[in-house]
N, CA, C and O of each residue as an XYZ file, in Angstrom:
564
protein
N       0.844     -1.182      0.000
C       0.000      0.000      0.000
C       0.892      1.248      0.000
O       1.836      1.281      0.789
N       0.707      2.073     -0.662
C       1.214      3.714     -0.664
C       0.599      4.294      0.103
O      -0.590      4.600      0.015
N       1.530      4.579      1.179
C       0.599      5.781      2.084
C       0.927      7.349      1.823
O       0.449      8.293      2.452
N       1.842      7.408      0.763
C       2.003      9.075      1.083
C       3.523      9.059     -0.579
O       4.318      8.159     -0.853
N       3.340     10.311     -1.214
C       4.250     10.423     -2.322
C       4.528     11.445     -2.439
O       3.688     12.276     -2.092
N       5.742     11.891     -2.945
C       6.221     13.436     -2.759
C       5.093     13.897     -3.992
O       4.239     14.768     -3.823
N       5.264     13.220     -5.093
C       4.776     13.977     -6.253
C       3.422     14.071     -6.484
O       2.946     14.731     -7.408
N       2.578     13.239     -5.429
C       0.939     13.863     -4.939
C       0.898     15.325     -4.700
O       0.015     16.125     -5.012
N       1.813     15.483     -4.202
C       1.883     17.177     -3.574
C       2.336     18.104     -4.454
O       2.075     19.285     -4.227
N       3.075     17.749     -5.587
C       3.055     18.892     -7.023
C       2.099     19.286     -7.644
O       2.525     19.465     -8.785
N       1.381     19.459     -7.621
C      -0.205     19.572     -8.200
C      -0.476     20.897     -8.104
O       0.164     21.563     -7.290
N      -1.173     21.323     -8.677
C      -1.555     23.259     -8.909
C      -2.212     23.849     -7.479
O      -2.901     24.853     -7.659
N      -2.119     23.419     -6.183
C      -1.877     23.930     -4.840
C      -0.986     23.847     -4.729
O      -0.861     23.892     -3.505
N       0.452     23.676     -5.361
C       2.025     23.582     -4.493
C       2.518     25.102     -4.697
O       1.973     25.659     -5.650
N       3.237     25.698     -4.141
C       3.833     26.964     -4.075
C       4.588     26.631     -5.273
O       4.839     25.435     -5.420
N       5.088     27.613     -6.345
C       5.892     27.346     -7.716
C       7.362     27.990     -7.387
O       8.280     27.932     -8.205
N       7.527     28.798     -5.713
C       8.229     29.075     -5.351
C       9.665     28.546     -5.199
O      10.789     28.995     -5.421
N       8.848     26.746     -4.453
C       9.704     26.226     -3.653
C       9.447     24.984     -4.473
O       8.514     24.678     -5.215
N      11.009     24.106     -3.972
C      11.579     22.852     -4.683
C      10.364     21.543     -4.306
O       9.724     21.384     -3.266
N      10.356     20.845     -5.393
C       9.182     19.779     -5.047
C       9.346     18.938     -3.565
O       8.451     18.344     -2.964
N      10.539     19.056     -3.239
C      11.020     18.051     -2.617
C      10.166     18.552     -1.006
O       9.731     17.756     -0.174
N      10.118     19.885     -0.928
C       9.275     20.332      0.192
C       7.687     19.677      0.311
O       6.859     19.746      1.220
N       7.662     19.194     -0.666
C       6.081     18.192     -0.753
C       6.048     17.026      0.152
O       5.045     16.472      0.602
N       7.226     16.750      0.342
C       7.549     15.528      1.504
C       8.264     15.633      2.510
O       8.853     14.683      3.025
N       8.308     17.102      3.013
C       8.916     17.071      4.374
C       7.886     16.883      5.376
O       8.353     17.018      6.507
N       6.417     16.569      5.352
C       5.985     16.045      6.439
C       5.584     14.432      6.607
O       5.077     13.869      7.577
N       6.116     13.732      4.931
C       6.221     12.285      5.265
C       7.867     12.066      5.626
O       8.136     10.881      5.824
N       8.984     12.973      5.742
C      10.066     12.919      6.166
C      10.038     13.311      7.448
O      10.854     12.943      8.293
N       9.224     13.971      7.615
C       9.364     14.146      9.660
C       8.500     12.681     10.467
O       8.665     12.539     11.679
N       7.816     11.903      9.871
C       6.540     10.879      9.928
C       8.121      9.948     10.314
O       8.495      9.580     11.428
N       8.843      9.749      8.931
C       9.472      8.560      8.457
C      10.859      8.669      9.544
O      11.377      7.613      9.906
N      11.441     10.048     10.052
C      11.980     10.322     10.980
C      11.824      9.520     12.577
O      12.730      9.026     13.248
N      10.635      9.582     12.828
C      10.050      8.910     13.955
C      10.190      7.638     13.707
O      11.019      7.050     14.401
N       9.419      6.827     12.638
C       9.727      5.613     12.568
C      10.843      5.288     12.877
O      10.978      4.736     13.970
N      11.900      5.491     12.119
C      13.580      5.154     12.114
C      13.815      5.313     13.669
O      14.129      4.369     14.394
N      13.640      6.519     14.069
C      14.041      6.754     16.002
C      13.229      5.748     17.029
O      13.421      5.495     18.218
N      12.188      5.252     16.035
C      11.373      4.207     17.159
C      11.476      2.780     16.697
O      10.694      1.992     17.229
N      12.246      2.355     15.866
C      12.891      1.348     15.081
C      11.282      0.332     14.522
O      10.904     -0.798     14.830
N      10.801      1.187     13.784
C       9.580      0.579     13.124
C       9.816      0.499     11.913
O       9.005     -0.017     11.144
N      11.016      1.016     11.500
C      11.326      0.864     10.460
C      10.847     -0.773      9.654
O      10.144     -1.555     10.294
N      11.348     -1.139      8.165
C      11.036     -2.553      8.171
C      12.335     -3.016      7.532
O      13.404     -2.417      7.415
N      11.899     -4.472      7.072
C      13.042     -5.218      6.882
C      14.007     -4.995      5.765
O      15.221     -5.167      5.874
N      13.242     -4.504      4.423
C      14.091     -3.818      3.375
C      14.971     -2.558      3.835
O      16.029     -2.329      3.250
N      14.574     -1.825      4.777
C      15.688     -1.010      4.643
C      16.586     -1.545      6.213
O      17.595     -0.849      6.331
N      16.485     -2.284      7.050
C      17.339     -3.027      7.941
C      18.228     -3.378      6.852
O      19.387     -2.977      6.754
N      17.697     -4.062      6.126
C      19.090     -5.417      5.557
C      19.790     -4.299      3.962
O      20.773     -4.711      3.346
N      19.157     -3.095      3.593
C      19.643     -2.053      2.655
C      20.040     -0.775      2.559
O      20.680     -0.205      1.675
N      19.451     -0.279      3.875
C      19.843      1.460      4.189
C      20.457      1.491      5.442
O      20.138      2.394      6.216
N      21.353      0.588      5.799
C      21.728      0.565      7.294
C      22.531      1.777      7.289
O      22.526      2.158      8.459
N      23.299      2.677      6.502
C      23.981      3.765      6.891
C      23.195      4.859      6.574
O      23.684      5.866      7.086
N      21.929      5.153      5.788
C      21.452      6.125      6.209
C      20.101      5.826      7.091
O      19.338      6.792      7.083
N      19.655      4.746      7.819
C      19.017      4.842      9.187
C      19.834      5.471     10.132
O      19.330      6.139     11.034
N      21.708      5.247      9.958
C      22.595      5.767     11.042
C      22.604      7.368     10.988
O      22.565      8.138     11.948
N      22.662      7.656      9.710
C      22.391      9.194      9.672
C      21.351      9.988     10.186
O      21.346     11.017     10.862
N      20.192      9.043      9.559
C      18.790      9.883     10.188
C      18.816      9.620     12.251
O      18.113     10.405     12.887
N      19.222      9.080     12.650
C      19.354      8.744     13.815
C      20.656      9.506     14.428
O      20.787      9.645     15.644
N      21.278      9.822     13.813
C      22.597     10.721     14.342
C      21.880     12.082     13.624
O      22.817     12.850     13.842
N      21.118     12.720     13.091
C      20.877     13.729     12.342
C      21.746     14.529     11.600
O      21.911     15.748     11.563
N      22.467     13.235     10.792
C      23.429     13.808      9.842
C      22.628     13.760      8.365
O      23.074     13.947      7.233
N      21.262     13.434      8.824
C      20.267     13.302      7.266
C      18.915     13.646      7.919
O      18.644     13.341      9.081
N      18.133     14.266      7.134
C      16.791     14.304      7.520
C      15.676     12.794      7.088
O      16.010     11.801      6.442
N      14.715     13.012      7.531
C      13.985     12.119      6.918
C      13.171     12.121      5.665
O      12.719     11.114      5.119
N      12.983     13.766      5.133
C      13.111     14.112      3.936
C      14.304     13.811      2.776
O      14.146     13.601      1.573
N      15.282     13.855      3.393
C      16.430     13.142      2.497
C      16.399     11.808      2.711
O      16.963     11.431      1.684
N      16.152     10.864      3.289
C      16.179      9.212      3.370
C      15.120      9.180      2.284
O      15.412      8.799      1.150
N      13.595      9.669      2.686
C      12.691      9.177      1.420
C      13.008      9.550      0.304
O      12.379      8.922     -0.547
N      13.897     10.500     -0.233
C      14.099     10.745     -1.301
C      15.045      9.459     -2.013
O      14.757      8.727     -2.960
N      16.301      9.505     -1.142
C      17.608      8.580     -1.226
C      17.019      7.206     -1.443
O      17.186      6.512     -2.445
N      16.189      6.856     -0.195
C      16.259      4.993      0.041
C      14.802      4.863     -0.481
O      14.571      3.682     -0.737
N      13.620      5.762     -0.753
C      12.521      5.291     -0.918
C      11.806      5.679     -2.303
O      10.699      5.351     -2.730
N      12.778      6.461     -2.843
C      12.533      6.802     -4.235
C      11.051      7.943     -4.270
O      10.309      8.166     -5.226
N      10.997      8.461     -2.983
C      10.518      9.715     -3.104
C       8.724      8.934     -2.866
O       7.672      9.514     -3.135
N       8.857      7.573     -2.327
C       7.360      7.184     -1.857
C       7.368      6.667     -0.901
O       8.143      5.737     -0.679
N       6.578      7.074     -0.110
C       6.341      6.166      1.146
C       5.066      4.563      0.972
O       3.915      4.534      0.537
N       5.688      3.774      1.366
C       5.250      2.633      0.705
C       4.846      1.699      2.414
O       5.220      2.120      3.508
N       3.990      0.358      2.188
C       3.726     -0.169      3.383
C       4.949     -0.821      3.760
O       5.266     -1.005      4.935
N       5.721     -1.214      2.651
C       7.315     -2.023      2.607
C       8.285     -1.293      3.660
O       9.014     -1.887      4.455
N       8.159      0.149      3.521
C       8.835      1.025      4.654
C       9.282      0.987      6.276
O      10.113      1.540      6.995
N       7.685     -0.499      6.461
C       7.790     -0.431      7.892
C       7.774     -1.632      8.238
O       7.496     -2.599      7.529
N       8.142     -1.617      9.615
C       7.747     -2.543      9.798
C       6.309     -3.444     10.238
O       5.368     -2.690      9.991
N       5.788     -4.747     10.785
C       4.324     -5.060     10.989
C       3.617     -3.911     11.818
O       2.574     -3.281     11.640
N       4.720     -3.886     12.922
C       3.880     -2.696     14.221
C       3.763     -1.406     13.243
O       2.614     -1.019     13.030
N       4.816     -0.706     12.632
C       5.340      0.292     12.046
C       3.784      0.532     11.107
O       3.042      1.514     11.103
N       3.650     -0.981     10.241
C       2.415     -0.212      9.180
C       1.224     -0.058     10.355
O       0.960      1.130     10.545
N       0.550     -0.857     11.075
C      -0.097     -1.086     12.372
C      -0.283      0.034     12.209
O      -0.728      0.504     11.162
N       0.040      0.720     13.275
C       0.277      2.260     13.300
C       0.111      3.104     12.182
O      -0.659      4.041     12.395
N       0.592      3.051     11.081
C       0.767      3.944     10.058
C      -0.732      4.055      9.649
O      -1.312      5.140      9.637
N      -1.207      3.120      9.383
C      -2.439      2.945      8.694
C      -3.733      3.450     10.017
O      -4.767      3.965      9.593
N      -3.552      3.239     11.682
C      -4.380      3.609     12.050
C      -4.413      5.565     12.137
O      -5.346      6.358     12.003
N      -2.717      5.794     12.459
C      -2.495      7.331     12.445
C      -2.343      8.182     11.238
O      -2.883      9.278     11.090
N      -1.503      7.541     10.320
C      -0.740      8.584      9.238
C      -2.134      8.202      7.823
O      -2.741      9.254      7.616
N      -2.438      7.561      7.327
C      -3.237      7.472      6.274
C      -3.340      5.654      6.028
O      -2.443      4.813      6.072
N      -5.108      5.480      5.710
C      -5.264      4.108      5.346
C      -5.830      4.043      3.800
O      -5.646      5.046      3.111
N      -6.471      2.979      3.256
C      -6.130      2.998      2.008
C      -7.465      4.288      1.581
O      -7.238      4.968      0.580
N      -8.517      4.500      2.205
C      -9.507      5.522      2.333
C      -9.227      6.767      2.121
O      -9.967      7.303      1.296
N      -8.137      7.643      2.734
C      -8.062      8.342      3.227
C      -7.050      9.052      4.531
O      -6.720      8.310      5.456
N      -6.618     10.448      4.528
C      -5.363     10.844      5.413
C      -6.135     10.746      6.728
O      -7.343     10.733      6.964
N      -4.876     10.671      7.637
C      -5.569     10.116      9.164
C      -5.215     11.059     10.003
O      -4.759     12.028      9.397
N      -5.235     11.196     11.246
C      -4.965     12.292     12.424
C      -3.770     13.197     12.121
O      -3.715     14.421     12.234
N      -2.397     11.961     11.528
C      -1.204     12.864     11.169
C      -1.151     14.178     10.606
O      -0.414     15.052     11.063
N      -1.796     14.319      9.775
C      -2.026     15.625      9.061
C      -2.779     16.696      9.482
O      -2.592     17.868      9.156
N      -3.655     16.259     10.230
C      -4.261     17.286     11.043
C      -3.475     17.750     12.419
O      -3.657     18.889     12.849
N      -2.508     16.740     13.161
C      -1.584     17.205     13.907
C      -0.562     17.734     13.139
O       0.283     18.173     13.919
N      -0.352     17.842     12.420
C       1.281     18.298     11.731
C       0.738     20.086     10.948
O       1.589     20.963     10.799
N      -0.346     20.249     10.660
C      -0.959     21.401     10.406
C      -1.461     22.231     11.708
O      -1.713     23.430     11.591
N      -1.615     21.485     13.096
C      -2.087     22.489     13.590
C      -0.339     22.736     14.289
O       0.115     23.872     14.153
N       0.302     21.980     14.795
C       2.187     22.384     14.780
C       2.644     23.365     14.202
O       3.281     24.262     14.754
N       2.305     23.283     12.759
C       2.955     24.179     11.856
C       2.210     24.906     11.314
O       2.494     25.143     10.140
N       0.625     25.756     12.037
C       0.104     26.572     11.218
C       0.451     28.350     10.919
O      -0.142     29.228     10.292
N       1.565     28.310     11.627
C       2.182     29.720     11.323
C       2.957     29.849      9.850
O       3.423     30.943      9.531
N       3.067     28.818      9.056
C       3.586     28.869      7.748
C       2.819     29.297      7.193
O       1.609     29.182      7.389
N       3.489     30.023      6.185
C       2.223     29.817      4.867
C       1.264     28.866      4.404
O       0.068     29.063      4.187
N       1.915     27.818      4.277
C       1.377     26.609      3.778
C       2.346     25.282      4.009
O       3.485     25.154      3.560
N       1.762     24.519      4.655
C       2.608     23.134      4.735
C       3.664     22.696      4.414
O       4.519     22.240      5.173
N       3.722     22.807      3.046
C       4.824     22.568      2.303
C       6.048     23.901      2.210
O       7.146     23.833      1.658
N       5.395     25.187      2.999
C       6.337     25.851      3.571
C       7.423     25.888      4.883
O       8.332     26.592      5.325
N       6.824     24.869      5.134
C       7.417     23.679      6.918
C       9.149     23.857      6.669
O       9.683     23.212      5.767
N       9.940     24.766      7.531
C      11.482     24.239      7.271
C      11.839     22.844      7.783
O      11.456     22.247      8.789
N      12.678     22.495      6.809
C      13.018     20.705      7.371
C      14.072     20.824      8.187
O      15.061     20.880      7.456
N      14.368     20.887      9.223
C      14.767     21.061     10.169
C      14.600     19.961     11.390
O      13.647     19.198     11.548
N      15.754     20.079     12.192
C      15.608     19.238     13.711
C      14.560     19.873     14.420
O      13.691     19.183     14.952
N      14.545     20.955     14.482
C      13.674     22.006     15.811
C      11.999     21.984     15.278
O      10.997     22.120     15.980
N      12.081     21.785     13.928
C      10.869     21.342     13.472
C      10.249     20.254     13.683
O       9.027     20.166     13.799
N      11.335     19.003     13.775
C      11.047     17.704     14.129
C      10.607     17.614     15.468
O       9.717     16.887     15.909
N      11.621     18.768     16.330
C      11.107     18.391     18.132
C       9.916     18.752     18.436
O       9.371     18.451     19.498
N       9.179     19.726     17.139
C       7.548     20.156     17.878
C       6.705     19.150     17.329
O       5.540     19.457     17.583
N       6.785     17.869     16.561
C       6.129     17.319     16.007
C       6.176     15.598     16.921
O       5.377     14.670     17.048
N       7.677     15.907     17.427
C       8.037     14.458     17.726
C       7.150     13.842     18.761
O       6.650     12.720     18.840
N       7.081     15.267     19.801
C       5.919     14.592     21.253
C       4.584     14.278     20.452
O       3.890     13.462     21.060
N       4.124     14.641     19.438
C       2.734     14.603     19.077
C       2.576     13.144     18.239
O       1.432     12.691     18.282
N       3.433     12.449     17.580
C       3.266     11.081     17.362
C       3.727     10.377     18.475
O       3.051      9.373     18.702
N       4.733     10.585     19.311
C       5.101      9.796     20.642
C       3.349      9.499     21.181
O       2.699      8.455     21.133
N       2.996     10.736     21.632
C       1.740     10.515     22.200
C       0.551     10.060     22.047
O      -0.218      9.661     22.921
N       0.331     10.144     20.441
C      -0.532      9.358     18.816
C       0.004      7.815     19.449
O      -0.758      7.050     20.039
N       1.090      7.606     19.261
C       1.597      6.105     19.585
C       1.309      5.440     20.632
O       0.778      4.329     20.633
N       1.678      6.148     21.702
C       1.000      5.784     23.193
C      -0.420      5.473     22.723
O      -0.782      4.310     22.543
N      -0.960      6.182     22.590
C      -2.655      5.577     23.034
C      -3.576      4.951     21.881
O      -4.776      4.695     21.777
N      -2.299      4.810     20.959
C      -2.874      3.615     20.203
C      -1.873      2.629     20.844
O      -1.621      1.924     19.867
N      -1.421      2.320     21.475
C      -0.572      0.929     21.986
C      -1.115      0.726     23.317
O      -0.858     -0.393     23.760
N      -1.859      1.554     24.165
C      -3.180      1.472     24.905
C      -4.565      1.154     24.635
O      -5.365      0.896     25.535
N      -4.827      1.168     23.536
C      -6.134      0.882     23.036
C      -6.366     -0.950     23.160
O      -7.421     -1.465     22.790
């Protein structure tokens, strides 16, 4: 299943300002968490082991891994069992986008527009408690 693609987000709402690649800095802050909560899955364990080390040392964003290791899609292959689990109840199922996006817009509604989000660490730390806590109480449920 595809849960999320940079080039969904080029479409005649994207700013003509800014580089496409800003279309996926909020499945790179998503895919960030995964990697830090090791939900990652088995294709990129046994294929991206040095840039999981990067995104985890923040010598890479998670906007640059999906570009690098995922060819610019976020895919169900990405994660792992718990990892899609999750993905599909928080980030988007095959229906439709899920809570993620509505938390990651109200985080970042001082931008212009979404895809105006700087990709950044300090960006990541206002987003990070809000899936930590998404996660919690779906692993309580």
């Amino acid at each position: 299943m595809t849960y999320d693609r940079i080039d969904w987000h080029s479409g005649n709402n994207f700013p003509k300002e800014l580089p496409l690649e800003n279309g996926g800095i909020h499945i790179g802050m998503f895919l960030t968490w995964i990697i830090d909560n090791d939900l990652i899955g088995l294709l990129h364990l046994e294929n991206s082991k040095e840039s999981i080390k990067k995104v985890k040392n923040r010598e890479m964003t998670g906007t640059e891994f999906l570009i690098k290791e995922c060819d610019s899609k976020f895919w169900s292959e990405d994660l792992n069992e718990e990892g899609n689990k999750f993905a599909n109840s928080y980030y988007a199922n095959e229906n439709d986008y899920g809570q993620y996006i509505d938390d990651y817009s109200e985080v970042f509604n001082h931008y212009k527009t979404l895809y105006h989000v700087d990709d950044n660490r300090e960006n990541y730390k206002k987003i990070e408690p809000i899936i930590t806590k998404r996660y919690s109480a779906w692993k309580n449920k």
